[in-house]
C-alpha positions in Angstrom: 24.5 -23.9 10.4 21.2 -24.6 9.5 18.1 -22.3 9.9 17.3 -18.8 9.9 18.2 -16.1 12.3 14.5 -16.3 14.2 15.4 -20.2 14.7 19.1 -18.8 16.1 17.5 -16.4 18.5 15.1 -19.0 19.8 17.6 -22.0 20.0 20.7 -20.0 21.4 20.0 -16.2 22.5 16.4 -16.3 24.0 15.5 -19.7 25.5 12.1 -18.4 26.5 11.2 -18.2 23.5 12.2 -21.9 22.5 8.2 -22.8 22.8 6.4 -19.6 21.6 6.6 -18.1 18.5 6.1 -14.7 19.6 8.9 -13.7 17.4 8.4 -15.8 14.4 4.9 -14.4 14.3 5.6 -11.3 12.9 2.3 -9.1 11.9 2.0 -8.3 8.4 -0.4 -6.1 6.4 -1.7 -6.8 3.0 -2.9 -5.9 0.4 -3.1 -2.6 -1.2 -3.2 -1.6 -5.0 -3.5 1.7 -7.3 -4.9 1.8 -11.1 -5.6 5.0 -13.0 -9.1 6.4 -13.2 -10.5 8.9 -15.1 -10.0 11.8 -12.2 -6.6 11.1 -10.8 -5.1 7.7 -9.4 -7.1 5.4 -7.0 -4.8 3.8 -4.4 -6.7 1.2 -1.7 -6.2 -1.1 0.7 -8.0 -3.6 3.0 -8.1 -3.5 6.6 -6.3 -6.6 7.9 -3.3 -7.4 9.4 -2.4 -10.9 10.1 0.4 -12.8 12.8 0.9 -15.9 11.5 -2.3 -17.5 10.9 -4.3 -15.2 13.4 -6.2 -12.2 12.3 -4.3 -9.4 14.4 -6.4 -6.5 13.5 -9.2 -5.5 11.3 -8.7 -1.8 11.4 -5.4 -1.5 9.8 -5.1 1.7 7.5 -2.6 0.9 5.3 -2.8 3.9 3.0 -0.3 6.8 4.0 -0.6 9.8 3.1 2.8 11.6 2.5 2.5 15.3 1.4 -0.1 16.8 -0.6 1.4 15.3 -3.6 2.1 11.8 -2.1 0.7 9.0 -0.8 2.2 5.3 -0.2 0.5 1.9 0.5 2.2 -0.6 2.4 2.3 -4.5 2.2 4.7 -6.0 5.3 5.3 -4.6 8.2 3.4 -2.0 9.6 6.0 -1.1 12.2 8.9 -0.6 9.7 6.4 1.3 6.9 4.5 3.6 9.5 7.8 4.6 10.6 9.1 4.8 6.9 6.5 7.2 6.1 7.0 9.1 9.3 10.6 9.3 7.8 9.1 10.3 4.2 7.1 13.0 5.7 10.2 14.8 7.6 12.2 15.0 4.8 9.5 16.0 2.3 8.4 18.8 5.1 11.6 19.9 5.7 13.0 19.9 1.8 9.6 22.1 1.3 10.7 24.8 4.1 14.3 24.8 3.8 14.0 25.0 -0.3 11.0 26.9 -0.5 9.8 24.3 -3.1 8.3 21.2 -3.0 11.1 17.8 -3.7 10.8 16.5 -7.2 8.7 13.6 -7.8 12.2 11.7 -8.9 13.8 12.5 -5.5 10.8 11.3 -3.7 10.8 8.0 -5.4 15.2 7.7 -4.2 14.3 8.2 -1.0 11.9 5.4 -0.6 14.4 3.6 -2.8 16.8 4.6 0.1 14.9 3.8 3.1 14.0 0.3 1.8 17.8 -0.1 1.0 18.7 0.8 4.9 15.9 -1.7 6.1 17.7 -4.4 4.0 19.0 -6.4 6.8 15.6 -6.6 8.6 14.3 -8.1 5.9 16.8 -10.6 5.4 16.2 -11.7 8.7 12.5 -12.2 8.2 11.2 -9.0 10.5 10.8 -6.3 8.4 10.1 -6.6 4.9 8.2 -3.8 3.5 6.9 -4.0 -0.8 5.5 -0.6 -0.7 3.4 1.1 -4.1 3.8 5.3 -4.4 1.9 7.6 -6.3 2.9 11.0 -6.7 2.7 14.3 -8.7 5.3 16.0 -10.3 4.6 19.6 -8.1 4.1 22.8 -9.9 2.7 20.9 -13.1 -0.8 21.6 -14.0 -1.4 19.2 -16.9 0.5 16.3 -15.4 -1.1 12.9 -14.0 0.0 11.4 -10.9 2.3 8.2 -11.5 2.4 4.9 -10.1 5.4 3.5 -8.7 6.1 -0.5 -6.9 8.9 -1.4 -5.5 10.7 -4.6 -4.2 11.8 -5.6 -0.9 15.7 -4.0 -1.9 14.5 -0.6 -3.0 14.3 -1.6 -6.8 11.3 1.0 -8.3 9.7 0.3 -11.4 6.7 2.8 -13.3 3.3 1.2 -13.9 1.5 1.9 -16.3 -2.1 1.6 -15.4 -1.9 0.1 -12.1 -0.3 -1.9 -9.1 -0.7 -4.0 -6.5 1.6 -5.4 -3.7 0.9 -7.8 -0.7 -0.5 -11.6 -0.3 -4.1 -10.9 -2.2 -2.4 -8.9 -5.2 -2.6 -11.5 -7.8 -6.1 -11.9 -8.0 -6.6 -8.3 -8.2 -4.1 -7.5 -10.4 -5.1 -10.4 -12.9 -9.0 -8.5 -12.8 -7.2 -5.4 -13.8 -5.3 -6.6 -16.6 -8.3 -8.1 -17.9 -10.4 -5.3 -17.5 -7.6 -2.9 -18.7 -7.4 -4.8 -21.5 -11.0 -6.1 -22.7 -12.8 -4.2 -20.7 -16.2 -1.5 -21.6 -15.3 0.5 -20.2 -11.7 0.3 -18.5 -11.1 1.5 -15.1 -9.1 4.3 -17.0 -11.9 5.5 -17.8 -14.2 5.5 -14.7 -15.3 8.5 -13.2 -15.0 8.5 -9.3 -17.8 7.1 -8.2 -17.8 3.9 -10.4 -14.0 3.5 -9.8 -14.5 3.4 -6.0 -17.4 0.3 -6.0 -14.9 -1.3 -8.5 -12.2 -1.1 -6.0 -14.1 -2.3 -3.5 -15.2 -5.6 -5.5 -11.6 -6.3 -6.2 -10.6 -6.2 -2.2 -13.9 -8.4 -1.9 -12.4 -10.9 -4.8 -8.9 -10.8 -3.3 -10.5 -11.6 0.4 -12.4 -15.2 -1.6 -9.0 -16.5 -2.1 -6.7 -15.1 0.4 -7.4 -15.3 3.7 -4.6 -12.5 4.7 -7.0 -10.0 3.4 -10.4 -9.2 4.4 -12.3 -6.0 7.3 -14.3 -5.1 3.5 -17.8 -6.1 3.7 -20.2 -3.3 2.3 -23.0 -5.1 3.4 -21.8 -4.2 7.1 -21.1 -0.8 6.0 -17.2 -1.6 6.3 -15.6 -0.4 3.2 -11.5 -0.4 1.8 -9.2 2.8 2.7 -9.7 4.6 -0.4 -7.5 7.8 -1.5 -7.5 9.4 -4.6 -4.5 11.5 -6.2 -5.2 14.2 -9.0 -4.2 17.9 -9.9 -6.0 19.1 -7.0 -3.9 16.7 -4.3 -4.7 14.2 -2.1 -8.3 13.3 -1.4 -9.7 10.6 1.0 -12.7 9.1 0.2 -14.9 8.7 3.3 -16.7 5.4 4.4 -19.9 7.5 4.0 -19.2 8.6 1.1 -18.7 5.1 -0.4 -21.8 4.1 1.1 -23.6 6.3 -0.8 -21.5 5.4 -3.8 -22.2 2.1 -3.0 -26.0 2.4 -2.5 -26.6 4.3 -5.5 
């Protein structure tokens, strides 16, 4: 047999479908990344999810937060991620109440490792593939920095470093972070807030050149990335005001 399983279902189990491609046009969000800064952990994202070669939405918000202590960006499908950190946010809720402590920053990492695992045969088929990035805080630790985590479509999680970045427009943002991690004066390490926020902007706006799955950033419109920032004091989202004025200044 040759094909996938879409090209089954439209040949054999759905003949309605055997001229559309509502079901091969699956909508996908990219692209979302996260890099140390000097106040905590930037994680951002564009706004724009795609269906094949159509621009499905331009208001996608593709950074999650989980708990307090959590957040998750998403590159795939929203359907399966939204729901994956619907998921996420039970259990962490109910770990919190029933243990009268917050889950360790090792279990919250297994049980995205777990819930990607379970969506495996989605993604074989070509419906649901989900390559999420998590940051998170070890709870209860006042002197420890939030870590970045990636992960691959089969629940494989590796530690970053310095940063991350998942989804169709990732290379070219990741390449400007390892240069700029690496040569640059100063590093994004070492930005304070303000200065870290224009500089993730400019990287959605450099991914968005060559990648026409990502894109809704245009500061000159006053439409900006979803920003959140993870330190000590939690989770913090950074307004589009507020990057206006970051922006503008």
């Amino acid at each position: 047999m040759n094909g996938d399983f879409l090209d089954l279902l439209q040949r054999d189990a759905f003949p309605v479908l055997r001229d559309l491609d509502r079901v091969a046009a699956q909508i996908e969000g990219t692209t979302v990344f996260a890099f140390q800064c000097a106040d905590g952990v930037l994680v951002a994202g564009d706004h724009r999810a795609t269906s094949g070669n159509l621009i499905f939405s331009d208001r996608t918000e593709k950074i999650l937060e989980i708990d307090r202590y959590s957040v998750m960006a998403i590159a795939g499908s929203p359907a399966v991620a939204f729901e994956m950190a619907r998921t996420l946010q039970t259990a962490f809720e109910f770990y919190r109440r029933s243990q009268l402590q917050a889950m360790s920053l090792l279990a919250k990492t297994r049980a995205i490792s777990r819930l990607l695992k379970e969506n495996l045969p989605a993604a074989l088929q070509g419906v649901g593939m989900v390559a999420p990035i998590f940051v998170g805080l070890e709870p209860g630790s006042d002197d420890a920095r939030p870590t970045i985590y990636y992960y691959d479509p089969l629940g494989a999680n590796f530690e970053a470093a310095n940063f991350a970045g998942s989804g169709s427009g990732s290379g070219s943002i990741k390449s400007v972070l390892h240069y700029s991690e690496t040569w640059g004066d100063p590093k994004p390490s070492e930005l304070p807030l303000q200065e870290a926020v224009n500089f993730a902007n400019r990287l959605l706006m450099t991914a968005a050149e060559f990648d026409s799955a990502t894109g809704g950033v245009e500061p000159g419109k006053m439409q900006f990335g979803t920003i959140k920032l993870l330190s000590g004091e939690g989770v913090r989202t950074i307004l589009d005001e507020e990057q206006a004025e970051f922006w503008s200044s």
